[in-house]
C-alpha positions, 0 to 999 in steps of 0.5 A: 471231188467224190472219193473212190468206193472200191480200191480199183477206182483208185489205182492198181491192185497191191502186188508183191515185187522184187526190187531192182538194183538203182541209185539212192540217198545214203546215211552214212552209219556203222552197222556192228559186224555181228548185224551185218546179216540182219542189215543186208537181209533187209537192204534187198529183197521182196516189196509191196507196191501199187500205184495211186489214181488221183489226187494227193489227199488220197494217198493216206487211204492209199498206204492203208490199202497197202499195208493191209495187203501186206497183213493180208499176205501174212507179212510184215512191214518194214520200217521204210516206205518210199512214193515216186510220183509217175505224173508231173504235178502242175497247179494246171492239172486235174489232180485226178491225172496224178499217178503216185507209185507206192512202194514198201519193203517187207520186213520178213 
C-alpha cells in the first residue's frame, strides 16, 4: 500500500478543541493540597486533535503531525495522549477504511 504524500491524504487537518465532559479510567493517587491548582489546570481545557485515514502503520506519522502542530501553535504538550478508534477493525476490511481519532491535551 503506498504511503499518503501530504497529510490531508491521510486524515483531517490538526485543530484546537475544548474538550467535553465524559467518563474515564482513574488511578487512584494524593495530589499534595498546594498542587492541587497545577492538577485541575491540567485536568480540563484545550486539546490538539485530528483524525487518521488508514491504516495503524501510519499512526506514528500521524502523532508526529500532531505534535508538530502543537509547536506550530506556540504550545506545549502535555504528558498524555489518548486514540479512540472511530471504525471497527475487522481482519476482513480494508485497512484504509480505518478512521483513528487522535487527541492530546496541551500542557499550557
Amino acid at each position: 500500500m503506498d504511503q499518503p504524500t501530504e497529510a490531508s491524504d491521510a486524515g483531517t487537518d490538526p485543530t484546537l478543541v475544548d474538550l467535553a465532559e465524559q467518563p474515564v479510567a482513574v488511578i487512584k493517587g494524593k495530589v499534595p493540597f498546594d498542587e492541587l491548582p497545577q492538577f485541575y489546570d491540567t485536568a480540563f481545557g484545550t486539546a490538539a486533535r485530528s483524525t487518521h485515514h488508514g491504516s495503524f502503520d501510519g499512526l506514528g506519522e500521524a502523532w508526529g503531525r500532531l505534535g508538530a502542530f502543537i509547536g506550530e501553535q506556540g504550545r506545549a504538550p502535555g504528558p498524555v495522549m489518548w486514540e479512540c478508534y472511530l471504525t471497527e477493525p475487522s481482519p476482513d476490511m480494508d485497512p484504509a477504511d480505518l478512521r483513528t481519532e487522535l487527541t492530546w491535551p496541551l500542557a499550557d
